[in-house]
C-alpha positions in Angstrom: 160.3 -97.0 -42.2 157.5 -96.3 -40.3 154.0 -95.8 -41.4 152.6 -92.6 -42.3 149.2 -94.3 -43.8 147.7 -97.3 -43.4 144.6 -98.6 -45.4 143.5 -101.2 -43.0 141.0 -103.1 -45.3 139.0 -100.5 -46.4 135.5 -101.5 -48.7 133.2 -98.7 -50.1 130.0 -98.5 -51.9 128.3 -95.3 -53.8 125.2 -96.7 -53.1 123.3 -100.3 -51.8 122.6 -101.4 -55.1 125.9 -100.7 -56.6 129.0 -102.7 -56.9 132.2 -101.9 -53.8 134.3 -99.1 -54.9 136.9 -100.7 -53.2 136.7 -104.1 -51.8 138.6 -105.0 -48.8 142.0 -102.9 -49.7 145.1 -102.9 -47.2 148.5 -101.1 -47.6 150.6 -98.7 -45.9 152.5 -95.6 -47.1 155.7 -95.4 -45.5 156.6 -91.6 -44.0 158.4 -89.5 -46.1 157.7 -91.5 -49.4 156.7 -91.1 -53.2 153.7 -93.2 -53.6 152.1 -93.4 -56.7 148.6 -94.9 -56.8 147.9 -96.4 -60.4 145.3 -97.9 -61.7 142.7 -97.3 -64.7 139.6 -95.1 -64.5 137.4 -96.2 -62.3 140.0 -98.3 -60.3 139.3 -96.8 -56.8 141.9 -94.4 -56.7 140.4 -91.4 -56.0 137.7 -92.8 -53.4 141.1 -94.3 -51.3 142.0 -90.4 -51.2 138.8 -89.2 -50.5 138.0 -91.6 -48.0 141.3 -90.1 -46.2 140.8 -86.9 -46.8 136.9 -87.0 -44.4 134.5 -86.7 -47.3 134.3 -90.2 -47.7 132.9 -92.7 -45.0 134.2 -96.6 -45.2 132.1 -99.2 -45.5 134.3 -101.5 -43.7 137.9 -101.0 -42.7 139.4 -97.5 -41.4 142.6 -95.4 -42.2 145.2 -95.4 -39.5 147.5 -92.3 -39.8 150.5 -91.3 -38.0 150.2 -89.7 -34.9 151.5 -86.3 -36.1 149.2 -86.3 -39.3 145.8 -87.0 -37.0 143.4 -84.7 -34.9 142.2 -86.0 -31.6 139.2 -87.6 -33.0 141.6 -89.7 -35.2 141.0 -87.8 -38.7 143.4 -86.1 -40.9 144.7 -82.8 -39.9 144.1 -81.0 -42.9 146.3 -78.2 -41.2 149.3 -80.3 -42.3 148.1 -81.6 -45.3 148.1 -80.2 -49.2 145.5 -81.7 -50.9 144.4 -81.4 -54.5 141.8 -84.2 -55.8 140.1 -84.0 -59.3 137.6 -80.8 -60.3 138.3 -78.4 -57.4 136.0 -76.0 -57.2 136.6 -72.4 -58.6 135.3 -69.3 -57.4 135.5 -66.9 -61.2 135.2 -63.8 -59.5 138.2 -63.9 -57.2 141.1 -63.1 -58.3 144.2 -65.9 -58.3 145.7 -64.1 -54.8 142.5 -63.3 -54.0 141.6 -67.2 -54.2 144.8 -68.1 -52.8 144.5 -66.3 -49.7 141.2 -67.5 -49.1 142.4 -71.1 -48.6 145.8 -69.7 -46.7 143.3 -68.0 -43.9 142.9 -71.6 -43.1 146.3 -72.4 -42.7 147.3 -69.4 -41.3 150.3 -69.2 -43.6 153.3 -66.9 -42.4 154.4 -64.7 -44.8 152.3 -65.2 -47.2 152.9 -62.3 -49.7 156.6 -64.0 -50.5 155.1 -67.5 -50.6 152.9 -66.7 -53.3 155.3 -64.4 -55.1 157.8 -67.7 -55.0 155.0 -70.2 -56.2 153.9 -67.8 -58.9 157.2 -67.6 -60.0 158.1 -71.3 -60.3 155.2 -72.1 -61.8 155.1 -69.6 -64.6 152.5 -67.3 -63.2 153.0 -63.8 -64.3 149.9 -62.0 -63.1 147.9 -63.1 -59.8 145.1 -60.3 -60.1 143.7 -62.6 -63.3 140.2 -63.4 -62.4 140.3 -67.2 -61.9 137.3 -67.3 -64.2 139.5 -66.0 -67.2 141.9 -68.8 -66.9 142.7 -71.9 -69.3 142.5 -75.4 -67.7 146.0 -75.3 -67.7 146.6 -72.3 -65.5 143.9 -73.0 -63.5 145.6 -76.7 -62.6 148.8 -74.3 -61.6 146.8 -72.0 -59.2 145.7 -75.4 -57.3 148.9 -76.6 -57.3 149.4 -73.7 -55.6 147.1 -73.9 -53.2 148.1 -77.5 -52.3 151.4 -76.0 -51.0 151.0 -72.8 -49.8 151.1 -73.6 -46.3 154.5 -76.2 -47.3 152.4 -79.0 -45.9 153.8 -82.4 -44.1 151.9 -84.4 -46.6 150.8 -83.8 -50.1 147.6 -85.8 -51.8 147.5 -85.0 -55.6 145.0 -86.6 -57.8 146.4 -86.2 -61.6 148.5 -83.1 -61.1 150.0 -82.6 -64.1 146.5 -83.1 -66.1 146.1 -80.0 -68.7 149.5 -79.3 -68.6 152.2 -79.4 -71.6 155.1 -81.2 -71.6 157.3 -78.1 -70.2 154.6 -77.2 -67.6 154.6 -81.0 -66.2 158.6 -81.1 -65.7 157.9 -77.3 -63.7 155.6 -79.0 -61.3 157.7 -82.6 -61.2 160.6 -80.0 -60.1 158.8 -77.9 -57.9 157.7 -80.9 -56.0 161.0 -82.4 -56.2 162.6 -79.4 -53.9 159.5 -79.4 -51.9 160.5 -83.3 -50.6 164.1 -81.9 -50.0 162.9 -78.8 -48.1 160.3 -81.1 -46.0 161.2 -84.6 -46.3 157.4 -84.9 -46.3 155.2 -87.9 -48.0 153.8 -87.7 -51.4 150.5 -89.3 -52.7 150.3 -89.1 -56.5 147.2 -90.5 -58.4 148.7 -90.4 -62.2 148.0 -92.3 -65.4 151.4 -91.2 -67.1 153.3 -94.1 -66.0 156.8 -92.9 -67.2 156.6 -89.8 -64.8 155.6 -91.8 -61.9 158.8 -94.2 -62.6 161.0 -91.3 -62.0 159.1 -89.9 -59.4 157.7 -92.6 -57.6 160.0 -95.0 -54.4 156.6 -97.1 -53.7 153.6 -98.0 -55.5 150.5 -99.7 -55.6 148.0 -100.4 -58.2 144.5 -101.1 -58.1 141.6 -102.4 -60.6 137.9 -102.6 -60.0 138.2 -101.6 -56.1 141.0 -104.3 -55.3 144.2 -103.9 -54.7 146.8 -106.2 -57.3 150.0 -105.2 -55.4 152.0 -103.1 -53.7 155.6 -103.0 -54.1 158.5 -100.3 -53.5 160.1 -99.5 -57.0 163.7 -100.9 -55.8 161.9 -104.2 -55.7 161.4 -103.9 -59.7 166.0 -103.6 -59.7 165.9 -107.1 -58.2 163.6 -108.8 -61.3 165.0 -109.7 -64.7 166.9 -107.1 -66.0 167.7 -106.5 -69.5 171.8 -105.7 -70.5 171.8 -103.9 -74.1 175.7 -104.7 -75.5 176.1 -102.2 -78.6 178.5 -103.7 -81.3 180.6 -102.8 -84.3 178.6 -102.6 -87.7 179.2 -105.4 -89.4 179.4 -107.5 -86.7 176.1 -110.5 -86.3 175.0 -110.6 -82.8 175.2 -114.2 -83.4 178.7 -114.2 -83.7 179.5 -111.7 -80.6 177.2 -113.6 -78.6 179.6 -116.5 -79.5 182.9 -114.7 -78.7 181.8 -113.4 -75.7 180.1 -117.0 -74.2 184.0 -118.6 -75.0 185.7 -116.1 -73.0 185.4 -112.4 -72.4 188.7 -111.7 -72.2 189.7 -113.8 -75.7 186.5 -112.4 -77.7 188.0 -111.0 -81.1 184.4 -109.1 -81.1 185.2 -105.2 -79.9 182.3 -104.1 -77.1 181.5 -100.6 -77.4 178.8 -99.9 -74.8 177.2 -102.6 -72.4 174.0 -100.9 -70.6 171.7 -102.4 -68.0 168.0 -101.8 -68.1 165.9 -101.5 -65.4 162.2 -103.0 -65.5 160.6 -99.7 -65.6 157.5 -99.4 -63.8 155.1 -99.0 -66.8 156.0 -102.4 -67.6 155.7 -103.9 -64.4 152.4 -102.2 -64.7 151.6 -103.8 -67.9 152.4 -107.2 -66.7 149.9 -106.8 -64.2 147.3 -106.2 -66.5 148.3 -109.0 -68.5 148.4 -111.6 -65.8 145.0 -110.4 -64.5 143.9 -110.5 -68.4 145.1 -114.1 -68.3 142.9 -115.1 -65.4 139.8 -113.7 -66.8 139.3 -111.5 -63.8 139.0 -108.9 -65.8 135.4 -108.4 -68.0 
């Protein structure tokens, strides 16, 4: 799979007297994956995107991008790209279309009146002439979802999409995403803390702490680790005494086997291990 991104040992700094941002951090995001950056608060996730995005200069290091994601002068083309990072800014007088087709003049959008009519309508949005001012948090995360794919971009950067949303509202967005990848085959970027979404959604990951990168793996990796096989058996029955039956022959155990399940590591706790092990170093203060 070629690469759609590549970190090439990128280091950043807020400011001379403060600590790097991120310190010397290299990966590549293959074209036309999920990638799921993880980390904790504070872990460099969202400089890594805005770095890529332009509004963020490196220290050291550049981005390398793919030759149909990158302008002339080697940036981003934002033209194909659907970006949403954390506290966008909102205009409260505009209406949501209003809004909406502000950012689509940029994109040039064709069609644009069924686009946003199919958007609204996925996501739940009943009335686009609300004044974006009037909205809850929640709404207001659906209108920038919005905006992030109105022009059904080759690459999508979302920083905590799903924040403010209730459970229904998260598995609307995970979905609408979901048949925007089929319609595209385009690469996803997802900054998330929910670690159980990011399993399902996720096919590569990397997490970071304190501006450095721990790993980055693709999730298929995690199905060749230990795996855990949950055997359910009749009440009554001491596991001791399956487990017994079963190691002097399968086919001669007088124990009855009513469901046998493998679990995979799931990526939450591959996380947590992480965090452990770098716990266990004392690289973490």
């Amino acid at each position: 799979m070629s690469a759609c991104i590549h970190f090439s040992h990128l280091s950043f700094a807020y400011s001379k007297q403060s600590s790097l941002a991120l310190d010397n951090v290299d990966f590549a995001i293959g074209k036309g994956e999920s990638f799921a950056l993880l980390g904790p608060n504070g872990a460099g996730k969202t400089t890594l995107l805005r770095i890529l995005c332009g509004r963020l200069s490196a220290l050291n290091g550049c981005v390398k991008l793919d030759s149909e994601m990158r302008l002339p002068n080697g940036m981003l083309n934002l033209a194909k790209c659907g970006i949403l990072l954390e506290n966008p800014g909102v205009y409260p007088r505009l209406s949501i279309e209003e809004y909406l087709r502000f950012f689509a003049d940029f994109y040039a959008v064709p069609d644009l009146k069924t686009r946003l009519s199919k958007l609204a309508d996925a996501l739940g949005i009943l009335n686009l002439f609300q004044k974006m001012g009037t909205l809850s948090q929640g709404m207001r995360q659906k209108v920038q979802i919005m905006r992030a794919l109105l022009p059904c971009p080759s690459l999508l950067l979302l920083d905590e999409p799903v924040a403010n949303l209730d459970p229904e509202s998260r598995e609307t967005v995970w979905e609408l995403l979901a048949d925007w990848k089929r319609q595209t085959n385009g690469t996803l970027v997802v900054c998330s803390h929910i670690l159980a979404e990011m399993d399902k959604v996720a096919t590569s990951f990397a997490i970071l702490e304190r501006g450095k990168l721990l790993c980055c793996k693709k999730v298929s990796d995690l199905q060749n680790r230990e795996v855990e096989i949950r055997v359910r058996i009749p009440e009554g029955e001491t596991e001791a005494a399956f487990c017994e039956h079963l190691l002097s022959s399968a086919k001669k155990t007088k124990g009855e086997v009513l469901n046998v399940k493998t679990v995979r590591p799931s990526l939450e706790k591959f996380y947590w291990e992480c965090v452990a092990s770098l716990k266990s170093q004392g690289l973490k203060k």
